[in-house]
C-alpha positions as CSV (number, residue, x, y, z in Angstrom):
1,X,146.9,-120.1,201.4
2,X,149.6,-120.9,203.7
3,X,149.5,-119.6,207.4
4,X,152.2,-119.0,210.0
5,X,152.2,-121.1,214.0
6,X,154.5,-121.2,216.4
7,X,154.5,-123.0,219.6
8,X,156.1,-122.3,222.9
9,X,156.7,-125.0,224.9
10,X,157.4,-125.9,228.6
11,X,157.8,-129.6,230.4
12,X,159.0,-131.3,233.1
13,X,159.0,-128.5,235.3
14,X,158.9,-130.7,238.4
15,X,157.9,-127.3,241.0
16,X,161.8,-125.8,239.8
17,X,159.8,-121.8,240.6
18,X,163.7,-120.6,240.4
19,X,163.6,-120.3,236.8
20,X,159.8,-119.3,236.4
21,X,160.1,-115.6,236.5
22,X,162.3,-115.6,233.6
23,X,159.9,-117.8,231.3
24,X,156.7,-115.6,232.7
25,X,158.5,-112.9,231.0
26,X,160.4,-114.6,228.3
27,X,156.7,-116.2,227.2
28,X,155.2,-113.0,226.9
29,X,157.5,-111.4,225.0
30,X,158.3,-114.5,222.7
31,X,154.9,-114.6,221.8
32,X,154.1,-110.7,221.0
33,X,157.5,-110.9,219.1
34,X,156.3,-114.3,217.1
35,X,152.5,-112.0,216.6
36,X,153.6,-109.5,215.1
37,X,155.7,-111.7,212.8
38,X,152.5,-112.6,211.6
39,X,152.3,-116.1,214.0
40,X,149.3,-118.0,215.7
41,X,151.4,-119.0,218.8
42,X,150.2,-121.7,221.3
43,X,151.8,-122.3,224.6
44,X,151.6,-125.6,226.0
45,X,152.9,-127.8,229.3
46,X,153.7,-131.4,229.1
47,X,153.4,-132.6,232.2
48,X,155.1,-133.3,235.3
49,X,155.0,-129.4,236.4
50,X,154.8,-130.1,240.0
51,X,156.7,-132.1,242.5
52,X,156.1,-132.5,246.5
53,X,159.8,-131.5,247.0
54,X,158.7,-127.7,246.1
55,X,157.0,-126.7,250.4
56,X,154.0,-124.9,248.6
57,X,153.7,-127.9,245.9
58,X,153.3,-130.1,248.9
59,X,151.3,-127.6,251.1
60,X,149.0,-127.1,248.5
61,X,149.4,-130.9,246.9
62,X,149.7,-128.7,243.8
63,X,147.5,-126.2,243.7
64,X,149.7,-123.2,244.4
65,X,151.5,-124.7,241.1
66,X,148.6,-124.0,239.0
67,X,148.3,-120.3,240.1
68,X,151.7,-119.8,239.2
69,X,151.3,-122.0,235.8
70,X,147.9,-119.4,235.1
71,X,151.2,-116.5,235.0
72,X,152.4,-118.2,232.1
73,X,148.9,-118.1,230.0
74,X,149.1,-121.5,228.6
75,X,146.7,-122.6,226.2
76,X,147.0,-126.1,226.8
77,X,148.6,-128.8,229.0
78,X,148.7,-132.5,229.8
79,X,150.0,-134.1,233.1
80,X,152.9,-136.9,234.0
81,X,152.7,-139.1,236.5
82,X,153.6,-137.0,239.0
83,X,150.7,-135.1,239.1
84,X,148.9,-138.8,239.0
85,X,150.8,-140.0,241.3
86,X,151.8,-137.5,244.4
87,X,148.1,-136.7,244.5
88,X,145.3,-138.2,245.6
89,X,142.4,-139.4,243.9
90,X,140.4,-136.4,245.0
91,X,143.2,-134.0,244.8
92,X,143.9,-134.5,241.4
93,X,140.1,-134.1,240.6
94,X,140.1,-130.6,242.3
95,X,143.9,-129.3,241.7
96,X,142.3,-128.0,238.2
97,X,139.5,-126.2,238.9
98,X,141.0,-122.8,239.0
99,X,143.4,-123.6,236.4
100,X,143.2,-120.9,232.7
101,X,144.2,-123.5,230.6
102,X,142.6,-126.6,229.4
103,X,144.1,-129.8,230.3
104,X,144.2,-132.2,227.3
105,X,144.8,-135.8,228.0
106,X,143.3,-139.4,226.1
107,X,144.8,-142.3,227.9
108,X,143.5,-142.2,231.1
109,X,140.2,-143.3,232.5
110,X,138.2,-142.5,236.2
111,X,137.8,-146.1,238.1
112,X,135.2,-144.5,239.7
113,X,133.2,-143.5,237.1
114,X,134.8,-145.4,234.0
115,X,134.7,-142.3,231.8
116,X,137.6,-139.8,231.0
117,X,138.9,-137.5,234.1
118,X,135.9,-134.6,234.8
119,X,139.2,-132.0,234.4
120,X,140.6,-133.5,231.1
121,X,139.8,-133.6,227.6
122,X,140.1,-135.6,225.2
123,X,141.7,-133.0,222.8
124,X,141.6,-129.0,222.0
125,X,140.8,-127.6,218.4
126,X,141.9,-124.8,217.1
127,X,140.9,-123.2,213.6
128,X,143.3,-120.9,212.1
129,X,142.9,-117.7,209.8
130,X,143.0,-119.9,207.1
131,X,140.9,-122.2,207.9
132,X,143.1,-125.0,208.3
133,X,141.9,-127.5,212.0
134,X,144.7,-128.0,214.4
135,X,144.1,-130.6,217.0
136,X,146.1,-131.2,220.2
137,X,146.3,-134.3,221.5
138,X,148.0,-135.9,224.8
139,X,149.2,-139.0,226.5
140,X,150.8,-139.8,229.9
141,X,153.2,-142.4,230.9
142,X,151.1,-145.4,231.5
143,X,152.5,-146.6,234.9
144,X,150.9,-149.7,236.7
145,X,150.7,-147.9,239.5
146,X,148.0,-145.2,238.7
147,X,145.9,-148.0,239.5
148,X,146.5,-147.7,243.1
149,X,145.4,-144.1,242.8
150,X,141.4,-145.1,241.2
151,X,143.1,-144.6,237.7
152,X,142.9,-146.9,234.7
153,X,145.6,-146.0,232.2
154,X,145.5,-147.0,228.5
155,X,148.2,-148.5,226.4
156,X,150.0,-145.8,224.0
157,X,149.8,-147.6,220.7
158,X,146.3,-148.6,220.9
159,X,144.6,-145.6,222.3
160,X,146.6,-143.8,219.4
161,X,144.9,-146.0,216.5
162,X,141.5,-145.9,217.9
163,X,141.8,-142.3,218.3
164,X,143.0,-142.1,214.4
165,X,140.4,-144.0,213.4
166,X,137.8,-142.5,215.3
167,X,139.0,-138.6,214.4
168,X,139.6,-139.2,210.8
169,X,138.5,-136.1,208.6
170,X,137.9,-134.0,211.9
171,X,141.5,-132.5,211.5
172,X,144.2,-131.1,209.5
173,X,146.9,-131.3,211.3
174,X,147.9,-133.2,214.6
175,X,149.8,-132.5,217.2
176,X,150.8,-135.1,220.1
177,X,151.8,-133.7,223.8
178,X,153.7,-136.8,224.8
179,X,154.9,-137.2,228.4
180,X,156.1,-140.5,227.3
181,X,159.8,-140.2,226.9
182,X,161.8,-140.4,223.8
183,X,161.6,-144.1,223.1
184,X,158.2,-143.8,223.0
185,X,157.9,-140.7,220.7
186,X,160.2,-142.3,218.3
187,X,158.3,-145.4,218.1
188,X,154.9,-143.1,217.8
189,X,156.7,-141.3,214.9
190,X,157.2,-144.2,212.7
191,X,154.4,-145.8,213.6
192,X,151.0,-143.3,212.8
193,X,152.3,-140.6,209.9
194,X,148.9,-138.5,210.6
195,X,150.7,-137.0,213.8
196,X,152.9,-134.0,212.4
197,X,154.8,-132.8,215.7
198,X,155.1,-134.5,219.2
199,X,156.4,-132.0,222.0
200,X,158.2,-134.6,224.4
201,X,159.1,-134.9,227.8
202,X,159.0,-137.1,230.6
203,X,162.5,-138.9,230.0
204,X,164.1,-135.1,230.4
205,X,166.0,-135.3,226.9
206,X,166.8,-132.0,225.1
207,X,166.1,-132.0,221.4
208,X,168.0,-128.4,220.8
209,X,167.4,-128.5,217.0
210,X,164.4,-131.1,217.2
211,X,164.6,-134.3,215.4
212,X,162.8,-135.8,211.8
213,X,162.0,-139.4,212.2
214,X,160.1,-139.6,209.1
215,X,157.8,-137.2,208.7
216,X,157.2,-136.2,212.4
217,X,159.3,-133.5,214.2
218,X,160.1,-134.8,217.7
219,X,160.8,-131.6,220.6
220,X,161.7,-131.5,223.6
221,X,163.2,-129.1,226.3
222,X,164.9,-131.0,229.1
223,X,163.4,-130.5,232.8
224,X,163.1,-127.9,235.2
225,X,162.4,-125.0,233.5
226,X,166.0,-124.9,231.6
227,X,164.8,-124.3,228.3
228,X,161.8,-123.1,226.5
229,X,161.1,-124.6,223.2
230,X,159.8,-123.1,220.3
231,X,158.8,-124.5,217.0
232,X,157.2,-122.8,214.0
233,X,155.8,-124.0,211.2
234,X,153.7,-123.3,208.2
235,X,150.5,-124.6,206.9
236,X,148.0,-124.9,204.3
237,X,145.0,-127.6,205.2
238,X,147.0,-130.5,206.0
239,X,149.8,-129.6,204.4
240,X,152.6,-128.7,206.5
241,X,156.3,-126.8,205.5
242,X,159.1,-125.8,206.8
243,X,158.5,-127.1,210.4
244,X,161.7,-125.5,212.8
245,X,162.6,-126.4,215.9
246,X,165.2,-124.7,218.8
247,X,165.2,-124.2,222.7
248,X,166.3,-120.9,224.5
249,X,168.3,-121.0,227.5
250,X,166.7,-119.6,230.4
251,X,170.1,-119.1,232.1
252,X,171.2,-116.5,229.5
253,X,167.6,-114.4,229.7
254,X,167.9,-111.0,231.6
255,X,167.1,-111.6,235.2
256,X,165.4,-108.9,237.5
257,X,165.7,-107.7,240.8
258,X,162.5,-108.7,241.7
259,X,163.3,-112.2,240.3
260,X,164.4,-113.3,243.8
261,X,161.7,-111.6,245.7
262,X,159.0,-113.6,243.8
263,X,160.6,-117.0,244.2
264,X,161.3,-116.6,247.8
265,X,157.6,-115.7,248.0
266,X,156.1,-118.7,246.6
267,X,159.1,-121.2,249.3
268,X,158.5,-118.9,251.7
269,X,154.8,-119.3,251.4
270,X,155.1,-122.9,251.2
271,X,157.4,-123.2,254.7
272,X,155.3,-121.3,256.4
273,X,151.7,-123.5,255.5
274,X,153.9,-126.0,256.2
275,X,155.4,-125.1,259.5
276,X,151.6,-124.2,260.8
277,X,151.2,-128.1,261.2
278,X,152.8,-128.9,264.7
279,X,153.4,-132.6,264.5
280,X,155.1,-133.8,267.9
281,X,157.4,-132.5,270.5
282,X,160.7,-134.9,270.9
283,X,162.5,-135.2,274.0
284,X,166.0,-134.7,272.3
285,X,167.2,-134.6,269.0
286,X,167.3,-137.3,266.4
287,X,170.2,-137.3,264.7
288,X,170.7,-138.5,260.9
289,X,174.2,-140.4,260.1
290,X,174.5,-141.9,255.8
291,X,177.2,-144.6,257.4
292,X,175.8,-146.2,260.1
293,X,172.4,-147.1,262.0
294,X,171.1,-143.9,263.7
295,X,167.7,-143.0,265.9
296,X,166.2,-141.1,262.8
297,X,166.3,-144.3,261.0
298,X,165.1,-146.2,263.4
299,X,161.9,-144.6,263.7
300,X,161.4,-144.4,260.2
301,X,161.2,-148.4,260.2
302,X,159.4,-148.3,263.0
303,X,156.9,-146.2,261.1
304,X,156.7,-148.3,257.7
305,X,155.7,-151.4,259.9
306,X,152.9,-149.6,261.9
307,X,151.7,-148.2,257.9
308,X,152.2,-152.0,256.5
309,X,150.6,-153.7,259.8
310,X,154.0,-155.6,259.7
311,X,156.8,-156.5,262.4
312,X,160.3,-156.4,259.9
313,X,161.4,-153.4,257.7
314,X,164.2,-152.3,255.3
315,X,165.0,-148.7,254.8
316,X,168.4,-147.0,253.8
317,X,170.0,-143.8,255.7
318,X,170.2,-141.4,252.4
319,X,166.3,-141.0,253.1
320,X,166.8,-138.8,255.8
321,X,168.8,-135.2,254.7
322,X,169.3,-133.8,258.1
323,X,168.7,-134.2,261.7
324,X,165.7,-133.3,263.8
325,X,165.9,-130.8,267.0
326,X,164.9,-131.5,270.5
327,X,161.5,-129.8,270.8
328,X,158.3,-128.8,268.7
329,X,158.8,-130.5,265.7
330,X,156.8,-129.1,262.5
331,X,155.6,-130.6,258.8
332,X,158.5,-127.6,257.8
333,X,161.4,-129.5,259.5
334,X,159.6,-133.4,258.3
335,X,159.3,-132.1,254.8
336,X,163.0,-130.9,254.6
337,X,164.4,-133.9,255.7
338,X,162.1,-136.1,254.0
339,X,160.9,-134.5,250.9
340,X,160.9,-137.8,248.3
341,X,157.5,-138.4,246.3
342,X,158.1,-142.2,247.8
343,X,155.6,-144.3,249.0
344,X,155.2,-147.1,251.9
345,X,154.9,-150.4,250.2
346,X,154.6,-153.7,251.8
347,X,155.7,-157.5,250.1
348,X,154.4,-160.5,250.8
349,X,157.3,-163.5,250.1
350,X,158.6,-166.9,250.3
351,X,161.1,-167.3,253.0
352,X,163.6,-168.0,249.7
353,X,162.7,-165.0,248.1
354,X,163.2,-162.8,251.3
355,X,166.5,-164.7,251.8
356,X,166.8,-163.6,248.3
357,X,166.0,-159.6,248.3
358,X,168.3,-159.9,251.6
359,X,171.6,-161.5,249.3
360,X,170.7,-159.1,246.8
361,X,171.0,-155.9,249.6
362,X,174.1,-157.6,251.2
363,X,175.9,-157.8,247.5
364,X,174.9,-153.9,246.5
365,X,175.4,-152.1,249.9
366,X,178.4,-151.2,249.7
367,X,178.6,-149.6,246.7
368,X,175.1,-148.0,246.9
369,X,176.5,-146.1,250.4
370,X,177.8,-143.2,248.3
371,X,176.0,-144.3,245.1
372,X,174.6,-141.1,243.6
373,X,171.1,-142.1,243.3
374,X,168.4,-140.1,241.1
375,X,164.7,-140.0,240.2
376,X,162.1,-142.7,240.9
377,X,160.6,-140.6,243.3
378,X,163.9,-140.3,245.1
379,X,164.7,-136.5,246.1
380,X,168.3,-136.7,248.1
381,X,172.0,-137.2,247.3
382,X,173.1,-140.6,247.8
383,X,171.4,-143.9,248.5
384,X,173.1,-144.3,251.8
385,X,173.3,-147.4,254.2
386,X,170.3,-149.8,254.4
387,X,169.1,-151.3,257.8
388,X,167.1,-153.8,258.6
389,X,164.8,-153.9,261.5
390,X,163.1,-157.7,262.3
391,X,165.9,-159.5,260.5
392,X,168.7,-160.3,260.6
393,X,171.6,-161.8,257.6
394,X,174.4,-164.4,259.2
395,X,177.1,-163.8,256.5
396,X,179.1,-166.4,257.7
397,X,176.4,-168.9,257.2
398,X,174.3,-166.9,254.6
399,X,171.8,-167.6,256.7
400,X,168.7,-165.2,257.6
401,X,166.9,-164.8,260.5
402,X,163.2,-163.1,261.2
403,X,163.0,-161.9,265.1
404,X,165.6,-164.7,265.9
405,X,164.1,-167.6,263.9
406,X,165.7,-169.1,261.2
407,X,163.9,-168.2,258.0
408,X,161.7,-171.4,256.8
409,X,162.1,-171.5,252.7
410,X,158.5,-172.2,252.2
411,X,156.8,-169.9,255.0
412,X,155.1,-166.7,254.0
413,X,156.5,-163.1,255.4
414,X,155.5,-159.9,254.5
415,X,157.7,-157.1,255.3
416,X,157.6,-153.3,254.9
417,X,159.7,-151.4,252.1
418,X,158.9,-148.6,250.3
419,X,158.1,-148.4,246.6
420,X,161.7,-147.0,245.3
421,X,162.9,-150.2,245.4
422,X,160.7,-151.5,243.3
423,X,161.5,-149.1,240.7
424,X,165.5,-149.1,240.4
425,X,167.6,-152.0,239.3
426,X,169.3,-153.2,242.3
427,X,167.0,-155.3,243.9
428,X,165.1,-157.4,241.2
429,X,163.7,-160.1,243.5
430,X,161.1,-157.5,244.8
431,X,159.8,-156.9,241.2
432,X,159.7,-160.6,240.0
433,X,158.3,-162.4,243.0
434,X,157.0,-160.0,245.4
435,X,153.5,-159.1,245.9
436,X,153.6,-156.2,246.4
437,X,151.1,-153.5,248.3
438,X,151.9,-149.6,247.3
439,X,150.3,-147.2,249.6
440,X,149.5,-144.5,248.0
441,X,147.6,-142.9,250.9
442,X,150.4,-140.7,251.6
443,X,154.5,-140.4,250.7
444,X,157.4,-141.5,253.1
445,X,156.8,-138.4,254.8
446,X,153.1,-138.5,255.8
447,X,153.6,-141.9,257.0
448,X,156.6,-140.8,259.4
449,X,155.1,-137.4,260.6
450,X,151.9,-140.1,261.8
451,X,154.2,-142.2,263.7
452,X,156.3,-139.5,265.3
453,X,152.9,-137.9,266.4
454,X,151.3,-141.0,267.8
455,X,154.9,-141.6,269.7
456,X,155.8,-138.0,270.6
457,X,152.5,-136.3,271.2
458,X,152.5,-132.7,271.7
């Protein structure tokens, strides 16, 4: 005997709270609508709901996220690698706990402990009227870096088969929350025909109608709360018909007047956490320029090498979003002109390979000035103008020089950057030679806020 599920589904959120009111609502409603259509519904999150540009997100390191994810009454939910990533090792392990929804998740292991994350499981069952077993499932991007944070992440493909093999019988029908991206889900989809759905995300794609790639529908519903997805489905055992798939625009939902009132709340809330932190008291402003060297700048190298324990720096100008007044200066005031999840990194190189990085800066600055840069962590406009603090490039002579000495092609330098530029394309040098040292201990900001402190003390 058949039976009727639908599935209302969220990702990539990424702490956008402007459009939460409307989905609070619109998830409610969907799902006593879908009900009384004679529908099991699950709601589910795939990951990447919060993000340290949010105040509160980064206030709380997430936590005021998950009281405003409880509103939506998920059932279910996996993480990205922002949630991995932004938090700490111990944050992560608490930002849970007062969470009303189980957190699903199979590819990623505790360094400390060597067993799965203490707030994850490996998957959530659910038996319907019918009697039919529907198992959720979830994976997260597996980025190198989780490492740095005392996690060991799994490769996709294999953690899928062993799971297969390991679950077989103990299901009817499979269903795969995949913060992976689209690539990924495609490959999944041809690959292991036991997983009926995957509800994507990650890679922000919008899959209005869904898509069949053999006999797995992929979903997905774009980023920052933009869409809600919903797909139905009926099914009998593991047999599955007409599967459907479609997205509602949260733009064209009925606002309300208290709408405005809530989101301002949760900023507000955030700002003010935030601006309780004092941090240092400058003597006179520090002013922020995208086209030229400026004092802002200069203490953010300054900063990197006291993090890195190094004497030479690169950073670029669109870091910085706005200038900084003469006086008390607040984590309010840091977090708004620095609010990228970017980490301090240090590399160790060659004197060739620095000479290297250096050609490869001097040949893209200046067309990344005004370059419209996006993601990896970065959380401004444009890229902006990099400086150089400890070194120095002779075009003329294409020559480079470290504190005034000529750069020796076999002596060893290690020089702060921060982990963006490992991440985008311009700069491959840093990726292919570099060891490189993430620190993960705290973002851009964080590591700032300590200098200006130590140099500015109240």
């Amino acid at each position: 005997m058949k039976t009727k599920v639908a599935i209302l589904h969220t990702n990539d959120l990424h702490s956008h709270f402007e459009n939460v009111p409307k989905i609070i609502r619109f998830m409610k409603s969907q799902t006593d609508k879908l009900r009384a259509a004679g529908y099991t519904v699950f709601k589910v999150d795939d990951g990447d709901a919060i993000d340290r540009f949010n105040p509160l997100t980064d206030a709380t390191s997430g936590k005021g996220n998950i009281e405003i994810l409880n509103k939506m009454n998920y059932d279910v939910a996996t993480i990205g690698n922002n949630e991995a990533l932004t938090n700490s090792h111990s944050e992560l392990n608490d930002l849970y706990n007062q969470a009303n929804f189980q957190i699903v998740l199979d590819n990623v292991i505790d360094e400390d402990t060597g067993k799965a994350p203490v707030w994850a499981k490996s998957f959530a069952d659910y038996k319907l009227k019918n009697g039919t077993k529907l198992r959720f499932m979830a994976l997260t991007c597996p980025y190198p870096t989780f490492k740095f944070m005392d996690w060991k992440v799994l490769p996709v493909m294999p953690t899928i088969a062993a799971d297969l093999k390991k679950w077989q019988g103990d299901y009817d029908v499979l269903i795969l929350l995949s913060h992976l991206g689209i690539n990924y889900d495609r490959k999944i989809a041809k690959a292991f025909p036991e997983i009926s759905i995957i509800v994507g995300g990650h890679t922000h794609h919008l899959l209005e109608h869904g898509e069949m790639v053999q006999q797995t529908l992929l979903t997905a519903a774009e980023k920052w709360g933009h869409y809600v997805g919903q797909i139905t489905f009926e099914v009998d055992g593991s047999e599955i018909f007409n599967r459907d798939a479609k997205v509602f625009k949260v733009s064209e939902m009925e606002a309300e007047d208290t709408d405005f009132e809530m989101i301002s709340a949760w900023n507000d809330k955030g700002k003010k956490l935030l601006a309780s932190q004092k941090v240092a008291k400058l003597p006179q402003k520090l002013k922020n320029n995208l086209l030229e060297d400026n004092p802002l700048i200069e203490i953010g190298l300054k900063a990197i090498e006291q993090a890195t324990d190094t004497d030479a720096a690169v950073l670029n100008t669109g870091l910085f979003l706005d200038d900084l007044p003469k006086g008390i200066v607040d984590m309010n005031q840091i977090h708004k002109i620095l609010p990228h999840n970017i980490h301090v990194m240090k590399t160790e190189f060659l004197g060739y390979n620095l000479w290297r990085m250096v050609k490869e800066m001097e040949k893209n600055k200046g067309f990344l000035i005004r370059f419209t840069q996006k993601g990896m962590g970065f959380r401004g406009k444009n890229f902006g103008l990099l400086i150089y603090d400890g070194i120095k490039y002779d075009q003329s002579k294409q020559q480079l020089f470290w504190h005034d000495k000529l750069v020796l092609p076999d002596q060893k330098y290690k020089i702060a950057l921060i982990d963006h530029y490992d991440f985008i394309p311009f700069f491959p040098t840093i990726s292919i030679v570099g060891k490189n040292t993430i620190y993960f201990n705290g973002t851009l900001e964080n590591v700032f806020a300590k200098y200006l402190a130590k140099k500015y003390p109240l």
